[in-house]
Biotite code that builds the C-alpha atoms (Angstrom):
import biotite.structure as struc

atoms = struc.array([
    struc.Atom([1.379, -19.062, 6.053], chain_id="A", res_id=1, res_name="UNK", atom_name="CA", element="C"),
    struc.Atom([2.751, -15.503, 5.705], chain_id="A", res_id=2, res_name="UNK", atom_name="CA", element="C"),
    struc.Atom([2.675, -15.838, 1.701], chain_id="A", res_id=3, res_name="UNK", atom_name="CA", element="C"),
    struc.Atom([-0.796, -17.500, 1.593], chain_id="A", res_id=4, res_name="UNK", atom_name="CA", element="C"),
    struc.Atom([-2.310, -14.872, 4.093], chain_id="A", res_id=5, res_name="UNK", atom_name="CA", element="C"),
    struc.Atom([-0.347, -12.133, 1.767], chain_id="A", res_id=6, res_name="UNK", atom_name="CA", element="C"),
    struc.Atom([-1.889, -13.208, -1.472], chain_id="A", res_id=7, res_name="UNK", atom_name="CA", element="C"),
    struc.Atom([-5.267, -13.464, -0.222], chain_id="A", res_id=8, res_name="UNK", atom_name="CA", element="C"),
    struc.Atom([-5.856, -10.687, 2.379], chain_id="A", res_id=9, res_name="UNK", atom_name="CA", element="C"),
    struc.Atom([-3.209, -8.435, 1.479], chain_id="A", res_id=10, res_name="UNK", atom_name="CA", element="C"),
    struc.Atom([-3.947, -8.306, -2.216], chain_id="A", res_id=11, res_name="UNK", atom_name="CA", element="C"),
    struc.Atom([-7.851, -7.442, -1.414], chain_id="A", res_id=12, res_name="UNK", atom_name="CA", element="C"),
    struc.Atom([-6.768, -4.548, 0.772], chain_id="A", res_id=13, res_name="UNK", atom_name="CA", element="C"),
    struc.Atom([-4.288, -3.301, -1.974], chain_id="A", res_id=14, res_name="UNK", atom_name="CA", element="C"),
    struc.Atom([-6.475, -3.413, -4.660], chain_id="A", res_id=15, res_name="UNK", atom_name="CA", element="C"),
    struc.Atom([-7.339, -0.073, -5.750], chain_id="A", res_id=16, res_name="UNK", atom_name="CA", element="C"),
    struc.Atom([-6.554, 1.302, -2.244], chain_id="A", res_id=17, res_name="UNK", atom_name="CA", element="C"),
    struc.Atom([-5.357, 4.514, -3.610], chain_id="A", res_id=18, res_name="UNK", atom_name="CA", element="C"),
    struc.Atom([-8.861, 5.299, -4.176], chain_id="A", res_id=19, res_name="UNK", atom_name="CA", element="C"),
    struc.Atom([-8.804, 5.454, -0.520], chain_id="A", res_id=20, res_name="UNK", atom_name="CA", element="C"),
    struc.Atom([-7.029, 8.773, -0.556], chain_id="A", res_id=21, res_name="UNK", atom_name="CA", element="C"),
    struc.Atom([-9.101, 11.097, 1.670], chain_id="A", res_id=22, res_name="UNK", atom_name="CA", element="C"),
    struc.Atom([-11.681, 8.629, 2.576], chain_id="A", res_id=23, res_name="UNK", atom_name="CA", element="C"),
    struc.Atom([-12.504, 8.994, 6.812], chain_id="A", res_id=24, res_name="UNK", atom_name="CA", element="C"),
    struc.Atom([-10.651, 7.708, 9.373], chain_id="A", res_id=25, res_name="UNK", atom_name="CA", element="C"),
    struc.Atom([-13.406, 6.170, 11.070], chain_id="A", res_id=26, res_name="UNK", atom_name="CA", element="C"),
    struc.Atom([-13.404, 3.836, 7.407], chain_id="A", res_id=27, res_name="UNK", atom_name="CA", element="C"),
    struc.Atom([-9.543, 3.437, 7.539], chain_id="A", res_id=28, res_name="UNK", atom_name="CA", element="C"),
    struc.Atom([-10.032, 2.134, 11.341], chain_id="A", res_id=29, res_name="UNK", atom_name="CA", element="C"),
    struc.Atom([-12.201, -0.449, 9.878], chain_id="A", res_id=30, res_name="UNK", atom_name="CA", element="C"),
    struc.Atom([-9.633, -1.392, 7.100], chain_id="A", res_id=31, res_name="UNK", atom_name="CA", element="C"),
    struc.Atom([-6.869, -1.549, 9.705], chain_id="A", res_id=32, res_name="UNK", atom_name="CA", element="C"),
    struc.Atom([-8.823, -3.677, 11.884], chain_id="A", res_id=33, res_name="UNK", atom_name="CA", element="C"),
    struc.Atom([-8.822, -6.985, 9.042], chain_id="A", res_id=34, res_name="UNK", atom_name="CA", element="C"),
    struc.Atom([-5.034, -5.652, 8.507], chain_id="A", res_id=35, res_name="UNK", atom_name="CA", element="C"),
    struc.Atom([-4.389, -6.049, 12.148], chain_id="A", res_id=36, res_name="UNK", atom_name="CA", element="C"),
    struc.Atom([-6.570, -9.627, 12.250], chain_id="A", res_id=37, res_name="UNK", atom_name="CA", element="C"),
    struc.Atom([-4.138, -10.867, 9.069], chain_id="A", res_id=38, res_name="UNK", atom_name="CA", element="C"),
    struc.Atom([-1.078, -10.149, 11.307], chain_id="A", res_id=39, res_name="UNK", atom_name="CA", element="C"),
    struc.Atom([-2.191, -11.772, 14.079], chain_id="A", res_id=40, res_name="UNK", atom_name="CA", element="C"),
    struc.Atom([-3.012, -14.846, 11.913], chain_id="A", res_id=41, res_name="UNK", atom_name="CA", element="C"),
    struc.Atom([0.142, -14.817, 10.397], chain_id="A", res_id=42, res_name="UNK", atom_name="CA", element="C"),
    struc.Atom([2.123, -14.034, 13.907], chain_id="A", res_id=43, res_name="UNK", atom_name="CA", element="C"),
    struc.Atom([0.277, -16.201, 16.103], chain_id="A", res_id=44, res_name="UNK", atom_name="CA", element="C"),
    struc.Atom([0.176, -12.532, 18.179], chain_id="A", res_id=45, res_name="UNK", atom_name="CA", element="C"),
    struc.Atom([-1.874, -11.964, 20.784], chain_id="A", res_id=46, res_name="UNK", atom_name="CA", element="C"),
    struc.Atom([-4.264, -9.039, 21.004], chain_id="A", res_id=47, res_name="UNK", atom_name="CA", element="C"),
    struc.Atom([-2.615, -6.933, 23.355], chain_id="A", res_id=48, res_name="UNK", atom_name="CA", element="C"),
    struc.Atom([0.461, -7.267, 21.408], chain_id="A", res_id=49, res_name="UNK", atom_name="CA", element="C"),
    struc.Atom([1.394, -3.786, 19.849], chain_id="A", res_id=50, res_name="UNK", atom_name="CA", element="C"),
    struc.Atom([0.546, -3.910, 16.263], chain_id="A", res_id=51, res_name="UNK", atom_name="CA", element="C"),
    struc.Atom([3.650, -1.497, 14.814], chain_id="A", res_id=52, res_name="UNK", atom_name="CA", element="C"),
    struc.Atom([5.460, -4.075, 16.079], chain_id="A", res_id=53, res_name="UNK", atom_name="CA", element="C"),
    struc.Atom([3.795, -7.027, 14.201], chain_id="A", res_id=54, res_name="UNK", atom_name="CA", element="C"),
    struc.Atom([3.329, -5.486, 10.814], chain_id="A", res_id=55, res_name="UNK", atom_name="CA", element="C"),
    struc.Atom([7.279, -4.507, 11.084], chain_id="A", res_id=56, res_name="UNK", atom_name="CA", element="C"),
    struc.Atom([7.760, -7.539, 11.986], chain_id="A", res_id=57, res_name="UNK", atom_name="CA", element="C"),
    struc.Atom([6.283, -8.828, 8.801], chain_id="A", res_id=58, res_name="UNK", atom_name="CA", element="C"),
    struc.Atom([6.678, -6.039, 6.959], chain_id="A", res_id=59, res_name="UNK", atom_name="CA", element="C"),
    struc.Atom([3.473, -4.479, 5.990], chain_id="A", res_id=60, res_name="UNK", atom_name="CA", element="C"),
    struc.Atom([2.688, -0.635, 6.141], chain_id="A", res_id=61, res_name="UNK", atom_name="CA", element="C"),
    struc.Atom([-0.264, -0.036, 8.440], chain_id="A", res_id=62, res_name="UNK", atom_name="CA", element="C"),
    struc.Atom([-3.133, 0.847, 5.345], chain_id="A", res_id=63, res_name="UNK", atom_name="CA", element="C"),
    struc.Atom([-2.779, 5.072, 5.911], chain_id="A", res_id=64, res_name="UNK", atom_name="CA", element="C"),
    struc.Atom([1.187, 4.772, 5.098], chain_id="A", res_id=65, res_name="UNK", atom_name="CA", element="C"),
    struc.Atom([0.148, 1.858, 2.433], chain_id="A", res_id=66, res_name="UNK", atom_name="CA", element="C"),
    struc.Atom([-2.547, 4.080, 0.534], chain_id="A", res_id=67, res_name="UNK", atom_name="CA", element="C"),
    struc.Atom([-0.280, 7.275, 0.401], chain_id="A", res_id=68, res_name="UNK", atom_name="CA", element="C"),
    struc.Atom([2.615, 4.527, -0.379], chain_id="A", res_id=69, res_name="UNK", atom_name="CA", element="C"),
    struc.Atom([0.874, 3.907, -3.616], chain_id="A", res_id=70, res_name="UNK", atom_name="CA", element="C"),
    struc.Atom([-0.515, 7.554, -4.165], chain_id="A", res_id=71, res_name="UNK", atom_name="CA", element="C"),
    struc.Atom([3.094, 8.411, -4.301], chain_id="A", res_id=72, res_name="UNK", atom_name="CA", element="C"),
    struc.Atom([4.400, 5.958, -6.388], chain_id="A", res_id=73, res_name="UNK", atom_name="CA", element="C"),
    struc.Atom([1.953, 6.357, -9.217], chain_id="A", res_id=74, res_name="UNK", atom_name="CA", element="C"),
    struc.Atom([2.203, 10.047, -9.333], chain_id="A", res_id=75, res_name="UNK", atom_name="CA", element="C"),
    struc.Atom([5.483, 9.523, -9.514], chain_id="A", res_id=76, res_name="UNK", atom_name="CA", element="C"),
    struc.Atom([5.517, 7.021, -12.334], chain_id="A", res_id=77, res_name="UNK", atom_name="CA", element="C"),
    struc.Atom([3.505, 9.211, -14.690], chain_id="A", res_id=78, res_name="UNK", atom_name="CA", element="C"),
    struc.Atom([5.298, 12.288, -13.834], chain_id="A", res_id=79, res_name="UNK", atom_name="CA", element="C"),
    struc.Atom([8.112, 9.989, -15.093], chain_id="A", res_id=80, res_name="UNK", atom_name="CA", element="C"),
    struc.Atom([6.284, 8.907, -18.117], chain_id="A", res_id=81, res_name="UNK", atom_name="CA", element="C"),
    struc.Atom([5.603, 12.346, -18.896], chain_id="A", res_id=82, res_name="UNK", atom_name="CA", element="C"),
    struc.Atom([9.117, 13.186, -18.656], chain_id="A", res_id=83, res_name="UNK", atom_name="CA", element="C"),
    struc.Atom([10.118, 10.540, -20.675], chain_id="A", res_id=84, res_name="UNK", atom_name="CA", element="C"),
    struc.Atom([7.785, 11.966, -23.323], chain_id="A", res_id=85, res_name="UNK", atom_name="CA", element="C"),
    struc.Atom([8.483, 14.961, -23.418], chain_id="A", res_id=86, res_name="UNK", atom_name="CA", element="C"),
    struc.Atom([12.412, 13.764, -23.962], chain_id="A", res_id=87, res_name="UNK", atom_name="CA", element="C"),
    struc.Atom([12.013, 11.270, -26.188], chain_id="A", res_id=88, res_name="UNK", atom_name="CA", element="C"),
    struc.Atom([9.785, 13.940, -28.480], chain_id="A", res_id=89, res_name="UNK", atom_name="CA", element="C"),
    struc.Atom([12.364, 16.676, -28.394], chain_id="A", res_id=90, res_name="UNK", atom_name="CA", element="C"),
    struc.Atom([15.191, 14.274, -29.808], chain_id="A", res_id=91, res_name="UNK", atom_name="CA", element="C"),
    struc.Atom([12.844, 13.426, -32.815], chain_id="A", res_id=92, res_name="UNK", atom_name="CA", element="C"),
    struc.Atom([12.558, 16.998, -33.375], chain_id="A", res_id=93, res_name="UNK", atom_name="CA", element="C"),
    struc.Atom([16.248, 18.110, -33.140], chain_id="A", res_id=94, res_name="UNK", atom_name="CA", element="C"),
    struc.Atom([16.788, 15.021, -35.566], chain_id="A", res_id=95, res_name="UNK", atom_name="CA", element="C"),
])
């Protein structure tokens, strides 16, 4: 159930969620809230069970950790694309 739940729900919420950067917290609430109901599904948790302890559990980053998650890893990748670049160009021109 965990993989099905993950490809349907947790793929919508990823998609494009780094566009989410900055956006309110009153919208991020709202996000968490059908992170938190996906959980539960998956858990069989109740609703008074603490949530950090059922997206451990399954190991999911609540969506504010998720969206800078992502921020972070595509700045890094094209800072090192760009470095890559910038290498790659400066042994064609010492050849």
């Amino acid at each position: 159930m965990l993989k099905l739940t993950q490809a349907f729900v947790s793929t919508g919420l990823n998609y494009c969620n780094s566009v989410l950067a900055g956006v309110s917290s009153q919208l991020l609430q709202k996000i968490q809230v059908i992170q938190n109901a996906a959980a539960r599904f998956v858990t069989e948790a109740r609703r008074r069970d603490h949530m950090a302890m059922v997206l451990r559990e399954i190991r999911w980053l609540p969506e504010q950790q998720r969206i800078r998650f992502k921020t972070v890893v595509m700045v890094c990748h094209d800072q090192l694309r760009a470095a890559m670049e910038m290498t790659h160009s400066g042994v064609i021109q010492c050849i």
